[in-house]
mmCIF file of the N, C-alpha and C atoms, coordinates in Angstrom:
data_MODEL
# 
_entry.id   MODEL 
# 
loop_
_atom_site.group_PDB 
_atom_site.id 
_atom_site.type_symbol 
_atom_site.label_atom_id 
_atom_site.label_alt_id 
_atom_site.label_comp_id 
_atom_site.label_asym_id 
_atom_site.label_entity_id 
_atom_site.label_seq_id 
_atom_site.pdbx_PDB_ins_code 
_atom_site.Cartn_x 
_atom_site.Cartn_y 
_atom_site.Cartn_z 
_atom_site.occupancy 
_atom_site.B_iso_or_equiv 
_atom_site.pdbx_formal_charge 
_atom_site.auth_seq_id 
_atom_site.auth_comp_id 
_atom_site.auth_asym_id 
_atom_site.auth_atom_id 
_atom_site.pdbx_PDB_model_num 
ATOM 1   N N  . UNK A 1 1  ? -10.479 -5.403 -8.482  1.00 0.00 ? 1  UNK A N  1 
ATOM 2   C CA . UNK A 1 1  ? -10.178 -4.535 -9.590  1.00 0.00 ? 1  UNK A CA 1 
ATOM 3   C C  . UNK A 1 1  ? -11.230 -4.771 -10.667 1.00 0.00 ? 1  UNK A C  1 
ATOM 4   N N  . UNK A 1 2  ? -11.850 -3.667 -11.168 1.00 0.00 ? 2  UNK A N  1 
ATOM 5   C CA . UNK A 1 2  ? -12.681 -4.181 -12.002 1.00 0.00 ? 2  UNK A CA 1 
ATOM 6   C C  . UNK A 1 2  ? -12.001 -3.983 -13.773 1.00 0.00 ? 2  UNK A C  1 
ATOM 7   N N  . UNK A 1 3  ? -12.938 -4.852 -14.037 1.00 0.00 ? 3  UNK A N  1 
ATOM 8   C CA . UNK A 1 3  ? -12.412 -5.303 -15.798 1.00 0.00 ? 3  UNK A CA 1 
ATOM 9   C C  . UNK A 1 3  ? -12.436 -4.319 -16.515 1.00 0.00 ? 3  UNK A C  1 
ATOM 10  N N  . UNK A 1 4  ? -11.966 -4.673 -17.658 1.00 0.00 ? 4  UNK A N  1 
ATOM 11  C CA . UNK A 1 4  ? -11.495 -3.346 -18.691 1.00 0.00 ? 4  UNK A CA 1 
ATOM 12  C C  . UNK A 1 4  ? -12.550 -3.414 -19.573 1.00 0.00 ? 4  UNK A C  1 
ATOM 13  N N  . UNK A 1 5  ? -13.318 -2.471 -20.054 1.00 0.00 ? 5  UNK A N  1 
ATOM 14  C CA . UNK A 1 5  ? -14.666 -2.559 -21.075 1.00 0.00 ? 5  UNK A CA 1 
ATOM 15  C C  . UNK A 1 5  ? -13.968 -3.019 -22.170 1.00 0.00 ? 5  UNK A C  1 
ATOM 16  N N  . UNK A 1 6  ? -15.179 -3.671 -23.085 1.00 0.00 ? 6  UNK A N  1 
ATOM 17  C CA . UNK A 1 6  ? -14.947 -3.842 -24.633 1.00 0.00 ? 6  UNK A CA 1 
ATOM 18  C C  . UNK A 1 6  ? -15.117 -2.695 -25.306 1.00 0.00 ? 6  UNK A C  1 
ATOM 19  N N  . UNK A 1 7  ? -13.753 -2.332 -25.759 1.00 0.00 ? 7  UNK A N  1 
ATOM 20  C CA . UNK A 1 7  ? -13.415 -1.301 -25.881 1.00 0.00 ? 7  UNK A CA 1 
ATOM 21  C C  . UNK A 1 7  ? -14.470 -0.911 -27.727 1.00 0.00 ? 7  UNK A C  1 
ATOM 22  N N  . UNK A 1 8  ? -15.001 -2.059 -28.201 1.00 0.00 ? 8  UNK A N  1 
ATOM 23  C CA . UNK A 1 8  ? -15.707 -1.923 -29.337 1.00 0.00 ? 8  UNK A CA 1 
ATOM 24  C C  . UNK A 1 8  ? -17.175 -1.604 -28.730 1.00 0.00 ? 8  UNK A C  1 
ATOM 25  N N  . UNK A 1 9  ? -17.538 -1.546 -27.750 1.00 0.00 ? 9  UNK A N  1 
ATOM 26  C CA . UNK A 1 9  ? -19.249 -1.273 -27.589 1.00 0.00 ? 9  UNK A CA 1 
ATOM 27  C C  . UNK A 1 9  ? -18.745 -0.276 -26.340 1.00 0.00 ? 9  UNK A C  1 
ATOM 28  N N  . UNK A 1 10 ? -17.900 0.659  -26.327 1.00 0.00 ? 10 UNK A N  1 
ATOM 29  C CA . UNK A 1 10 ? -17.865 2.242  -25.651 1.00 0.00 ? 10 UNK A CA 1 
ATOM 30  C C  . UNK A 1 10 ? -18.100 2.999  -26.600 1.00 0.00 ? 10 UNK A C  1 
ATOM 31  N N  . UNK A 1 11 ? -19.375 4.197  -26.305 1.00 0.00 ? 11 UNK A N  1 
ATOM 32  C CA . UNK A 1 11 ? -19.273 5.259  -27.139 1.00 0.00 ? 11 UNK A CA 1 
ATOM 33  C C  . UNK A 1 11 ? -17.815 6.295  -26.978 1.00 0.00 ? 11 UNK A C  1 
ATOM 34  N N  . UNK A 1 12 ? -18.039 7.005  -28.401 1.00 0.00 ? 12 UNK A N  1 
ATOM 35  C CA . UNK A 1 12 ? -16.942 8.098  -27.851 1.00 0.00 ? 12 UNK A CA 1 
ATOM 36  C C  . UNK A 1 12 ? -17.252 9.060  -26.827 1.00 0.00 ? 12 UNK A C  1 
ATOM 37  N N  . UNK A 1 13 ? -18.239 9.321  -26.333 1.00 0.00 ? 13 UNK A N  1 
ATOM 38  C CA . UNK A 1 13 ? -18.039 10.052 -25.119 1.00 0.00 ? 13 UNK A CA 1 
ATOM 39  C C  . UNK A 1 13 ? -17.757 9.474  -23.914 1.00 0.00 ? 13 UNK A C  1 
ATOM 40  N N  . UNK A 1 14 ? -18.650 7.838  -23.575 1.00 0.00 ? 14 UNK A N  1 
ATOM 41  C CA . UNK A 1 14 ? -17.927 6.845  -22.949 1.00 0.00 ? 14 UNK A CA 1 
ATOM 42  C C  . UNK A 1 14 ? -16.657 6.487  -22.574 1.00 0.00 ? 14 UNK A C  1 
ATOM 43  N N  . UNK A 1 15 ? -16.093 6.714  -23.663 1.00 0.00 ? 15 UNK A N  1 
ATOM 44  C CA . UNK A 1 15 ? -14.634 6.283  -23.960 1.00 0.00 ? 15 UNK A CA 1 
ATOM 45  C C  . UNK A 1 15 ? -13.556 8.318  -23.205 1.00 0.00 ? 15 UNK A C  1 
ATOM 46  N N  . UNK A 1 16 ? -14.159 8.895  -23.845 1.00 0.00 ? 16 UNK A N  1 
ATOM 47  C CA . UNK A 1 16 ? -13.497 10.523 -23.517 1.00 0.00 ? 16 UNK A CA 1 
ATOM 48  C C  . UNK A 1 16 ? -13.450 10.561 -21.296 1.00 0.00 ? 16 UNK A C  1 
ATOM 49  N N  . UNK A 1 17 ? -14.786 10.333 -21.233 1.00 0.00 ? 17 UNK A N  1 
ATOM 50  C CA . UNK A 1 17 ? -15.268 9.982  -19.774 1.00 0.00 ? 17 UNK A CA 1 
ATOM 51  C C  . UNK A 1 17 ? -14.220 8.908  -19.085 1.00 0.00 ? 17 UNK A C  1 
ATOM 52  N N  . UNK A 1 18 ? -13.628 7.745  -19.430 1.00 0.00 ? 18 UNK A N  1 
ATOM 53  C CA . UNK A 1 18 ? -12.693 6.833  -19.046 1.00 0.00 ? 18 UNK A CA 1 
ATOM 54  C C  . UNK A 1 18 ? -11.770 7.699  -19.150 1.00 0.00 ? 18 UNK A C  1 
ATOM 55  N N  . UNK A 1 19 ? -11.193 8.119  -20.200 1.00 0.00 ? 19 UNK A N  1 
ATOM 56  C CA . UNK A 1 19 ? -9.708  8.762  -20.023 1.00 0.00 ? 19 UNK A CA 1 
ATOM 57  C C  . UNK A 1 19 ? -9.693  9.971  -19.001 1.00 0.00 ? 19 UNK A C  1 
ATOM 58  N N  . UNK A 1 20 ? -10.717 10.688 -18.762 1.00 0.00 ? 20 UNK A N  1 
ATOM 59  C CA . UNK A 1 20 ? -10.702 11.875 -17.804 1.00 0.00 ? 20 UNK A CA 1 
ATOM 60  C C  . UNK A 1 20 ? -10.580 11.181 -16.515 1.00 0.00 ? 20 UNK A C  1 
ATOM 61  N N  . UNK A 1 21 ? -11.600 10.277 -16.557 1.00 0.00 ? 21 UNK A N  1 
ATOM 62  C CA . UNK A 1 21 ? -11.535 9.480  -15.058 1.00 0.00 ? 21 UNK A CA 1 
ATOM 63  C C  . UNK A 1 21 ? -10.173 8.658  -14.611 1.00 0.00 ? 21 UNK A C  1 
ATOM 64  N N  . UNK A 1 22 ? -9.196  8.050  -16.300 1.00 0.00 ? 22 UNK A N  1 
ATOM 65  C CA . UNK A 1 22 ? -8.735  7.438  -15.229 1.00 0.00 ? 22 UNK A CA 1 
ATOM 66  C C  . UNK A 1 22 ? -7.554  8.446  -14.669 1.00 0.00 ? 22 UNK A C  1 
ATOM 67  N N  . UNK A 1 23 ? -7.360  9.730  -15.996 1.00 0.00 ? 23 UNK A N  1 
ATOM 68  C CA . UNK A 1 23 ? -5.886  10.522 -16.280 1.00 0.00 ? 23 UNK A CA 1 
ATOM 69  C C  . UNK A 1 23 ? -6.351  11.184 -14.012 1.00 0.00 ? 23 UNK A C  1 
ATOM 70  N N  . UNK A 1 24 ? -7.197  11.451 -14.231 1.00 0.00 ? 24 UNK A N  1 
ATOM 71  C CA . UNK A 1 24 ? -7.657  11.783 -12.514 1.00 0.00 ? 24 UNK A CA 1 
ATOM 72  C C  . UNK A 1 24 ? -7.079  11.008 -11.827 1.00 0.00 ? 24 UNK A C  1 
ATOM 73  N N  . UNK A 1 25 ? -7.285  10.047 -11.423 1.00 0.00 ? 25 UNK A N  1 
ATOM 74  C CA . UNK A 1 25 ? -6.940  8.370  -10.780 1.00 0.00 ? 25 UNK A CA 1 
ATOM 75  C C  . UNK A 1 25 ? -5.251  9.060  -10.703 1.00 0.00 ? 25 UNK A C  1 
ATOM 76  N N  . UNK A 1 26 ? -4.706  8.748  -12.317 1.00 0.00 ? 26 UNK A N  1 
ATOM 77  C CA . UNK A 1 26 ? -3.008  8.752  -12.165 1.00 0.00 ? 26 UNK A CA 1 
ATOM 78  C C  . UNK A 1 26 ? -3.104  10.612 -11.134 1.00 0.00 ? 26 UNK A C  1 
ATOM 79  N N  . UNK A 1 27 ? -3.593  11.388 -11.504 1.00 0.00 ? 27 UNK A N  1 
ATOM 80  C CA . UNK A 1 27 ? -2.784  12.281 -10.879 1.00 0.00 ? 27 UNK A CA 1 
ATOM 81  C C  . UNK A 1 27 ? -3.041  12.106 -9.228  1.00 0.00 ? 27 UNK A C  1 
ATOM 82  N N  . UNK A 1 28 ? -4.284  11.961 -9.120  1.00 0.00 ? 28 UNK A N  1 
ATOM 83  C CA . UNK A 1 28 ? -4.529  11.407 -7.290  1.00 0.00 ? 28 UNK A CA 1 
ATOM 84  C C  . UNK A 1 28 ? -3.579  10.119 -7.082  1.00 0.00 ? 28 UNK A C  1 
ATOM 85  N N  . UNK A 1 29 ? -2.915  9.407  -7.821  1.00 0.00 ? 29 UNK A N  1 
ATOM 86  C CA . UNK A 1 29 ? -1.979  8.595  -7.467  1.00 0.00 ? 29 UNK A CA 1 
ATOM 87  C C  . UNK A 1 29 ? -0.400  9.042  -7.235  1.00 0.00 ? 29 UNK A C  1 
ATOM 88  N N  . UNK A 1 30 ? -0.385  9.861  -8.332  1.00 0.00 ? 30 UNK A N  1 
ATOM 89  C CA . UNK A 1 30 ? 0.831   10.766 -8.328  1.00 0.00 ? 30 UNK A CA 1 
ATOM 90  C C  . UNK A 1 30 ? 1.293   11.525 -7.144  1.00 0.00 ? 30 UNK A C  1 
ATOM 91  N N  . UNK A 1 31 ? 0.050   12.515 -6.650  1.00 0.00 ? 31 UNK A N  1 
ATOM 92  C CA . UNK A 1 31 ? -0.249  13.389 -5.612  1.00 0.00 ? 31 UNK A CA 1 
ATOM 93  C C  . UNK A 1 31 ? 0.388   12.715 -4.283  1.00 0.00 ? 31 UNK A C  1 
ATOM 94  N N  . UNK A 1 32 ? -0.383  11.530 -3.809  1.00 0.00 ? 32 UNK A N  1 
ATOM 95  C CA . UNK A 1 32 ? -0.176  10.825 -3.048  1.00 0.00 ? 32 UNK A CA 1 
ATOM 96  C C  . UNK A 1 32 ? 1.081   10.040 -2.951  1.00 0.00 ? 32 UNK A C  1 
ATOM 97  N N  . UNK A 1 33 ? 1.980   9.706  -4.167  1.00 0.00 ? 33 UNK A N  1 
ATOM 98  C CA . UNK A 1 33 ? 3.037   9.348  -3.681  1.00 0.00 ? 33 UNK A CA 1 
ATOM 99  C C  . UNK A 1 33 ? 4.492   10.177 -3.518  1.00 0.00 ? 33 UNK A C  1 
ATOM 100 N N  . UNK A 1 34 ? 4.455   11.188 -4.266  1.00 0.00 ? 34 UNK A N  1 
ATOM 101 C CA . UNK A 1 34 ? 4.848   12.201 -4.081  1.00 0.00 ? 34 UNK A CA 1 
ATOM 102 C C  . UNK A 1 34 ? 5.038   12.639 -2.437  1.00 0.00 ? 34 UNK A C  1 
ATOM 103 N N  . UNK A 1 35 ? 4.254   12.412 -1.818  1.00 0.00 ? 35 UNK A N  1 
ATOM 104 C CA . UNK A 1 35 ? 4.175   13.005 -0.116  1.00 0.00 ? 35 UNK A CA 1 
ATOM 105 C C  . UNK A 1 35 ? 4.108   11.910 0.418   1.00 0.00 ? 35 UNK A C  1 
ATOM 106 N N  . UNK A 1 36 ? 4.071   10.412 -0.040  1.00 0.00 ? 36 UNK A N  1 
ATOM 107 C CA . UNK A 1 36 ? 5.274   9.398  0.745   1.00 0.00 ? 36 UNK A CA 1 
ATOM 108 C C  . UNK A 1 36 ? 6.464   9.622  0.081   1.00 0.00 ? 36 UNK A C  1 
ATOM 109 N N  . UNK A 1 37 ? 6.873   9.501  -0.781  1.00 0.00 ? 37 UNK A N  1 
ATOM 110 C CA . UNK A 1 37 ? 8.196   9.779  -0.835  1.00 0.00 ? 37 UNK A CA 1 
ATOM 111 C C  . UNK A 1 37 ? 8.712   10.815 -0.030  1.00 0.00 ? 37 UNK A C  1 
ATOM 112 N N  . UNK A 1 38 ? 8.037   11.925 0.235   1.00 0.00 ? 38 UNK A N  1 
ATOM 113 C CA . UNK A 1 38 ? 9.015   13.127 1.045   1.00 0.00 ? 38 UNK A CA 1 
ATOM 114 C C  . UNK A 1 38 ? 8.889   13.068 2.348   1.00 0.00 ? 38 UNK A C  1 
ATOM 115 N N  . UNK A 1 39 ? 7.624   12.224 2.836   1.00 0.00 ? 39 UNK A N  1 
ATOM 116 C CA . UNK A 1 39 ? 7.896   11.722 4.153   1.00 0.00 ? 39 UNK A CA 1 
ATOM 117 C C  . UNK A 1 39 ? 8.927   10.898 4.943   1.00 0.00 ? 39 UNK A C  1 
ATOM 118 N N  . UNK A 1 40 ? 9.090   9.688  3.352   1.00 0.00 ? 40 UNK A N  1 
ATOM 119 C CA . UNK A 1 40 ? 10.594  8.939  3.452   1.00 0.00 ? 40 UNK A CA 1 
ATOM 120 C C  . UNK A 1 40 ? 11.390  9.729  3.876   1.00 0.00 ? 40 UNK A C  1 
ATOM 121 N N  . UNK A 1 41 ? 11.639  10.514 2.865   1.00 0.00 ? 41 UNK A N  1 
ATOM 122 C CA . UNK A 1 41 ? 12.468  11.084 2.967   1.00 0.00 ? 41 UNK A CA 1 
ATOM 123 C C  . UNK A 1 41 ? 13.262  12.080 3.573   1.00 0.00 ? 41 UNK A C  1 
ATOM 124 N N  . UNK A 1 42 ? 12.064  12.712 4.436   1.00 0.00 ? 42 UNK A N  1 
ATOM 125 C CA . UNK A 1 42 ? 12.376  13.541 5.954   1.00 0.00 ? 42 UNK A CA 1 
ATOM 126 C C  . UNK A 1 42 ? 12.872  12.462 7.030   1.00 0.00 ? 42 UNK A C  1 
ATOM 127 N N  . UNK A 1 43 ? 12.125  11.339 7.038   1.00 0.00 ? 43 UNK A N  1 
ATOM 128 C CA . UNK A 1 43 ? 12.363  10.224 8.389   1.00 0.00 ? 43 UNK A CA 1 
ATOM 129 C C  . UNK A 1 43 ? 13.833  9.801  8.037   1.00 0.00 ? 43 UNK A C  1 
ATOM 130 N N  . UNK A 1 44 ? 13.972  9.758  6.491   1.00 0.00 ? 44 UNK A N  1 
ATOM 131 C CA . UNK A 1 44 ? 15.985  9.237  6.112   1.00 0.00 ? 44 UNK A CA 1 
ATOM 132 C C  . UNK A 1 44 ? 16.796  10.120 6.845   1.00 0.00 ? 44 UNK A C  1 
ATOM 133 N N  . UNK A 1 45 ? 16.082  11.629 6.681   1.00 0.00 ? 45 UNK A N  1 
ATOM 134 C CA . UNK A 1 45 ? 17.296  12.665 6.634   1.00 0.00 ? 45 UNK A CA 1 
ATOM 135 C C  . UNK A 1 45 ? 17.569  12.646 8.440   1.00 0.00 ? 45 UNK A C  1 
ATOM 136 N N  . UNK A 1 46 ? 15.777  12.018 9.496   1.00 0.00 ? 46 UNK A N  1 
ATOM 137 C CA . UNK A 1 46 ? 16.324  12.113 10.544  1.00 0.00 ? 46 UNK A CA 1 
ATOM 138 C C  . UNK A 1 46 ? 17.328  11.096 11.224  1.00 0.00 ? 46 UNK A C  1 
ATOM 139 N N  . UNK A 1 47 ? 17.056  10.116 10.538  1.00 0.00 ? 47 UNK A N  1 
ATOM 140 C CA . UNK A 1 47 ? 18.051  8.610  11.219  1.00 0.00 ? 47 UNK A CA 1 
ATOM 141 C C  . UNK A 1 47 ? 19.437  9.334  10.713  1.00 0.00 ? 47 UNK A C  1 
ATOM 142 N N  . UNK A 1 48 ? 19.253  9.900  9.725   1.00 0.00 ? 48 UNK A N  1 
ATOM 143 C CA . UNK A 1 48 ? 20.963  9.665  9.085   1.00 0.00 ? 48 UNK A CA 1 
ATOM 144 C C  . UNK A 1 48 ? 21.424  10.828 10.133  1.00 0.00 ? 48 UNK A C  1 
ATOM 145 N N  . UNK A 1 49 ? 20.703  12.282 10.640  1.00 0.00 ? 49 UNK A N  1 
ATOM 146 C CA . UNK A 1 49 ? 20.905  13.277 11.659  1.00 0.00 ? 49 UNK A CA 1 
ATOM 147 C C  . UNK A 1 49 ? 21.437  12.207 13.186  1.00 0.00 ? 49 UNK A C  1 
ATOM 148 N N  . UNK A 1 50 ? 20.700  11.535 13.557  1.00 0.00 ? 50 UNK A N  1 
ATOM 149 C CA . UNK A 1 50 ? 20.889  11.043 14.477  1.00 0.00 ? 50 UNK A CA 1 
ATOM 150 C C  . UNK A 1 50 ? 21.838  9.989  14.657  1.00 0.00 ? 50 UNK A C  1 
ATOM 151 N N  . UNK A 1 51 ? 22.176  9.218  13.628  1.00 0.00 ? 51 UNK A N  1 
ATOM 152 C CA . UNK A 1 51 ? 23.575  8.635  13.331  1.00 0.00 ? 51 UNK A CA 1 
ATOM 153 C C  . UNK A 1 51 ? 24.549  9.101  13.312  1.00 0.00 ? 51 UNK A C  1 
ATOM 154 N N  . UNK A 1 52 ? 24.423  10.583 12.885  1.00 0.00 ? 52 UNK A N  1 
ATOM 155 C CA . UNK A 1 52 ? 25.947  11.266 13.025  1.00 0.00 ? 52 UNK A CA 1 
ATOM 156 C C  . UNK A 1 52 ? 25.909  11.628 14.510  1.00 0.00 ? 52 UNK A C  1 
ATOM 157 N N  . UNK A 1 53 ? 25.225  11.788 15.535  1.00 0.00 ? 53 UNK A N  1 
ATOM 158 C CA . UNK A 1 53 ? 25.351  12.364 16.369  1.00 0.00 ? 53 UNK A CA 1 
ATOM 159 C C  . UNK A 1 53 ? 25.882  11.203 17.464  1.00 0.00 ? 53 UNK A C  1 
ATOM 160 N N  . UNK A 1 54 ? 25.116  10.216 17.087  1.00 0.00 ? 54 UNK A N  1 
ATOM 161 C CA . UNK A 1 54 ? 26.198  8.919  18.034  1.00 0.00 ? 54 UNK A CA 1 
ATOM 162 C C  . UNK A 1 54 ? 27.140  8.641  17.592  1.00 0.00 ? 54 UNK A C  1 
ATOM 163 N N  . UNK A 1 55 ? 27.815  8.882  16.124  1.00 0.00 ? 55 UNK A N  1 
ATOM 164 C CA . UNK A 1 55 ? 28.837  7.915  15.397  1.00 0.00 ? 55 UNK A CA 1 
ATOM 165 C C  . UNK A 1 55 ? 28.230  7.186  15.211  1.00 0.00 ? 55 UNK A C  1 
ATOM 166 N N  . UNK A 1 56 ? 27.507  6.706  14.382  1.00 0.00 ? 56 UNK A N  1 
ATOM 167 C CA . UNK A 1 56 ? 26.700  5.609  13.627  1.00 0.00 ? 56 UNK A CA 1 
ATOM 168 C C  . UNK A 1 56 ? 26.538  4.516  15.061  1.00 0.00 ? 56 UNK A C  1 
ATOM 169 N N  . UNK A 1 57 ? 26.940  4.883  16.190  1.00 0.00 ? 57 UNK A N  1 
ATOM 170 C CA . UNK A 1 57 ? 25.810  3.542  17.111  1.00 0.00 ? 57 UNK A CA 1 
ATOM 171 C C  . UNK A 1 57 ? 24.854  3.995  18.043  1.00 0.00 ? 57 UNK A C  1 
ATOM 172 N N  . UNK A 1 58 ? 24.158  2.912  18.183  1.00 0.00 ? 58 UNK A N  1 
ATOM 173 C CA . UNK A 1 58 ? 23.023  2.734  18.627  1.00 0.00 ? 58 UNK A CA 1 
ATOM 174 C C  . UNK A 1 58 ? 22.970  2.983  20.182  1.00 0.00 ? 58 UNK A C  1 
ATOM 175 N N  . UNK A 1 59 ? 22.125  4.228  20.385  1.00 0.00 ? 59 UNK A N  1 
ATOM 176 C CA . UNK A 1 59 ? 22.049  5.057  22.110  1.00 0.00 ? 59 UNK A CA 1 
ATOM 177 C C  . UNK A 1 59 ? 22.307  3.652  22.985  1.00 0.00 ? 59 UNK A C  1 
ATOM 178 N N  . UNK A 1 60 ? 21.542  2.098  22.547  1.00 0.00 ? 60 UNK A N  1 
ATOM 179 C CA . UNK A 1 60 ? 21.504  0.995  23.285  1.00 0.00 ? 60 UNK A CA 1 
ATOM 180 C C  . UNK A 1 60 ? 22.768  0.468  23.241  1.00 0.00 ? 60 UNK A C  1 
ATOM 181 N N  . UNK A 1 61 ? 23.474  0.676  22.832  1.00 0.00 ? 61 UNK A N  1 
ATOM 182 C CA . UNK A 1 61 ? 25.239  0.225  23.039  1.00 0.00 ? 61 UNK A CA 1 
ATOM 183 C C  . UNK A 1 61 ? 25.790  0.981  24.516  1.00 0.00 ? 61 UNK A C  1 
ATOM 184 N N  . UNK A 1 62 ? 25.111  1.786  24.650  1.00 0.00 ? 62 UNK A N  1 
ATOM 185 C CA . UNK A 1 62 ? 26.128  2.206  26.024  1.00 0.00 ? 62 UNK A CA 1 
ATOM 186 C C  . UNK A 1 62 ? 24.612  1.616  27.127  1.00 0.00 ? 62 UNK A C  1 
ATOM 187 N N  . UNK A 1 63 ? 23.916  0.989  26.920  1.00 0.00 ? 63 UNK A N  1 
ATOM 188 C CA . UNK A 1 63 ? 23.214  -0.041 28.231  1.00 0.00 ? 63 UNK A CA 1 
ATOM 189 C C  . UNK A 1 63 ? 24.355  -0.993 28.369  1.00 0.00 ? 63 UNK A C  1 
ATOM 190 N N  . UNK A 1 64 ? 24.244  -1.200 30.163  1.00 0.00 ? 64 UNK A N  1 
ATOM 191 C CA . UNK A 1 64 ? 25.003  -2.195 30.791  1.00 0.00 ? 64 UNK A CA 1 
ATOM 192 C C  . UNK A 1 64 ? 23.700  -3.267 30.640  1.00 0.00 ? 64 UNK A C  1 
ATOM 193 N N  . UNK A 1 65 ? 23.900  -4.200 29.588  1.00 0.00 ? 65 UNK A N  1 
ATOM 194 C CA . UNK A 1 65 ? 22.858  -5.207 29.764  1.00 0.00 ? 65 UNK A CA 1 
ATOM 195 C C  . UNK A 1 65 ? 22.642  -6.068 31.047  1.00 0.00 ? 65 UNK A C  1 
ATOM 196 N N  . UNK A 1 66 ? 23.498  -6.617 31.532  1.00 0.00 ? 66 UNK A N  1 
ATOM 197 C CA . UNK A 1 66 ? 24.011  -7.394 32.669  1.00 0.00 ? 66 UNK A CA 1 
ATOM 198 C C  . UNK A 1 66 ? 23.764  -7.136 33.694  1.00 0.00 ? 66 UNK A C  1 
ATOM 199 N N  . UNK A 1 67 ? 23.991  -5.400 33.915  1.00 0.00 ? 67 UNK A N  1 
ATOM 200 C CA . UNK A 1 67 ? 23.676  -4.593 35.249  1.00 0.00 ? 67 UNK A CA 1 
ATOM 201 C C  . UNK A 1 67 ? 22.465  -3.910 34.849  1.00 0.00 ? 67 UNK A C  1 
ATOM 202 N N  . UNK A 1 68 ? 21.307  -4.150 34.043  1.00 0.00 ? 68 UNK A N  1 
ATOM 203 C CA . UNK A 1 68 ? 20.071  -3.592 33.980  1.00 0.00 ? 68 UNK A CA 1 
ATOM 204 C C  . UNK A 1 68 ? 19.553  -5.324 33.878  1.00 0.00 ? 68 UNK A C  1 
ATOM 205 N N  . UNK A 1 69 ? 19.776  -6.302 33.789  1.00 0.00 ? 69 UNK A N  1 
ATOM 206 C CA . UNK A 1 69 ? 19.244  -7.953 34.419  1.00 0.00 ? 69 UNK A CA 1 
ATOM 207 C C  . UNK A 1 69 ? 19.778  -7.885 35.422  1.00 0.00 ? 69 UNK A C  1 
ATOM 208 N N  . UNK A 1 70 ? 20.214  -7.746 36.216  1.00 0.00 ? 70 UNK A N  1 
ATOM 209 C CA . UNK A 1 70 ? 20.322  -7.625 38.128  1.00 0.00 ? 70 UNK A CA 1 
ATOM 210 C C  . UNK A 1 70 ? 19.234  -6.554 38.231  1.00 0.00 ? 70 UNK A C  1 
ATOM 211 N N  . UNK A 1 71 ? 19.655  -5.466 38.070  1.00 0.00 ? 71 UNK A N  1 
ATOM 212 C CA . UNK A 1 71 ? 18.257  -4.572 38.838  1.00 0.00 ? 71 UNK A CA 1 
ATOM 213 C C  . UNK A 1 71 ? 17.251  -5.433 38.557  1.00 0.00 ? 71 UNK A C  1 
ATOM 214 N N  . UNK A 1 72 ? 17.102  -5.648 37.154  1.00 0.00 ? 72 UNK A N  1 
ATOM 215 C CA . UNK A 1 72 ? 15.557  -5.815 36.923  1.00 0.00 ? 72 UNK A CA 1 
ATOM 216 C C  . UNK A 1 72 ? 14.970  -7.596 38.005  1.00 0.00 ? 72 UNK A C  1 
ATOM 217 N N  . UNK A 1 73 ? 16.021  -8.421 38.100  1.00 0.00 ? 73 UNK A N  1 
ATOM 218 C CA . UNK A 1 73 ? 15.961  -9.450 38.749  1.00 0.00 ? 73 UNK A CA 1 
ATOM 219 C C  . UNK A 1 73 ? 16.177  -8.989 40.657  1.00 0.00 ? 73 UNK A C  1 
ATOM 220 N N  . UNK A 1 74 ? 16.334  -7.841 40.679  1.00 0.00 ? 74 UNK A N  1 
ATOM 221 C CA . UNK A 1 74 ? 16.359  -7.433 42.155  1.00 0.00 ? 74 UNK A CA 1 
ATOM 222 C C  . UNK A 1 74 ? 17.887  -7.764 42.861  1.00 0.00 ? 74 UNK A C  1 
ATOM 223 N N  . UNK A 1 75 ? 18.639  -8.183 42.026  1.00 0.00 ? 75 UNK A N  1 
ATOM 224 C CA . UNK A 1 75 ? 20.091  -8.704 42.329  1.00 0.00 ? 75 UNK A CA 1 
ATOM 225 C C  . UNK A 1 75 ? 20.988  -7.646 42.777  1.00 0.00 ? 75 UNK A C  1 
ATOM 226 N N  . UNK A 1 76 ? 20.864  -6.197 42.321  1.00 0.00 ? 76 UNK A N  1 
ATOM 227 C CA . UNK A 1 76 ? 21.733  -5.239 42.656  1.00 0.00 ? 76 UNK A CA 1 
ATOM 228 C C  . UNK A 1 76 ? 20.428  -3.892 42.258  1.00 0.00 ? 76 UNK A C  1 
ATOM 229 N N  . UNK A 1 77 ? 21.426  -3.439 43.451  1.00 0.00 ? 77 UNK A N  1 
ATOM 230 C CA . UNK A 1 77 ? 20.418  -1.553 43.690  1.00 0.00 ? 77 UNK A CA 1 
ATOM 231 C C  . UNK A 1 77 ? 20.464  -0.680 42.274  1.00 0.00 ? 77 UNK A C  1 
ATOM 232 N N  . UNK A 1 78 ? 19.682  -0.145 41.971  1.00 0.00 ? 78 UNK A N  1 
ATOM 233 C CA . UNK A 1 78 ? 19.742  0.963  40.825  1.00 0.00 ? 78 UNK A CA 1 
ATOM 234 C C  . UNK A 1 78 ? 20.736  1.836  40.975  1.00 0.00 ? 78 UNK A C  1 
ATOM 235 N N  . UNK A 1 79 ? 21.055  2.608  40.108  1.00 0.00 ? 79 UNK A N  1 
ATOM 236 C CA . UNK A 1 79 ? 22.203  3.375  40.351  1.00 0.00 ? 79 UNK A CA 1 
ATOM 237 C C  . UNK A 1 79 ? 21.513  4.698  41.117  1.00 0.00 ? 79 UNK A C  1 
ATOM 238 N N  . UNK A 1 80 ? 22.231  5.122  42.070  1.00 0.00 ? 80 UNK A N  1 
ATOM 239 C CA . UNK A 1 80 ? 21.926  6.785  42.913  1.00 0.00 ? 80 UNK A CA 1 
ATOM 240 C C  . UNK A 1 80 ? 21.953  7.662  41.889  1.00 0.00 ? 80 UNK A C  1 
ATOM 241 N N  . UNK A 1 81 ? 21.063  8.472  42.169  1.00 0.00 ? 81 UNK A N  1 
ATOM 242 C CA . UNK A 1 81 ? 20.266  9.427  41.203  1.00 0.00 ? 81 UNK A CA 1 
ATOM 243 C C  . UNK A 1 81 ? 21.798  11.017 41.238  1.00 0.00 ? 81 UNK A C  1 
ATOM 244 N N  . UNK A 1 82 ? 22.339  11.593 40.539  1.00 0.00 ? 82 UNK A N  1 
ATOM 245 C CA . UNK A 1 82 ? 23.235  12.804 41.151  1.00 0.00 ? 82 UNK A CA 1 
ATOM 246 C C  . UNK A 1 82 ? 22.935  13.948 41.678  1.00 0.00 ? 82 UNK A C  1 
# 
């Protein structure tokens, strides 16, 4: 980050030039968070979509953990396809 001038040896146009540059800065900062926030805020609206659609659990609650460690250990056959 660089340092803040002595604000006693900026001319006034020096000084006019900082405020344009930095009031720029805030709005390209502004700009930019503005469209993370609404990105948040689309990705919220999809978890919370997809929570209602399980009842708030997780698609991995209906894995048979137990019977997907046998297949995967070769202990028991995969299930037949319908």
């Amino acid at each position: 980050m660089e340092a803040f001038p002595d604000l006693a040896s900026v001319s006034d146009d020096d000084l006019k030039r900082l405020i344009d540059d930095l009031t720029q800065e805030e709005h390209e900062v502004s700009y930019r968070r503005r469209i993370l926030h609404g990105k948040i805020d689309l990705l919220r609206a999809e978890l919370q979509a997809r929570l209602r659609e399980t009842g708030g659990k997780s698609v991995l609650e209906q894995v048979d953990v137990d019977r997907l460690a046998a297949i995967l250990a070769g202990k028991a056959a995969p299930p037949a396809d319908s």
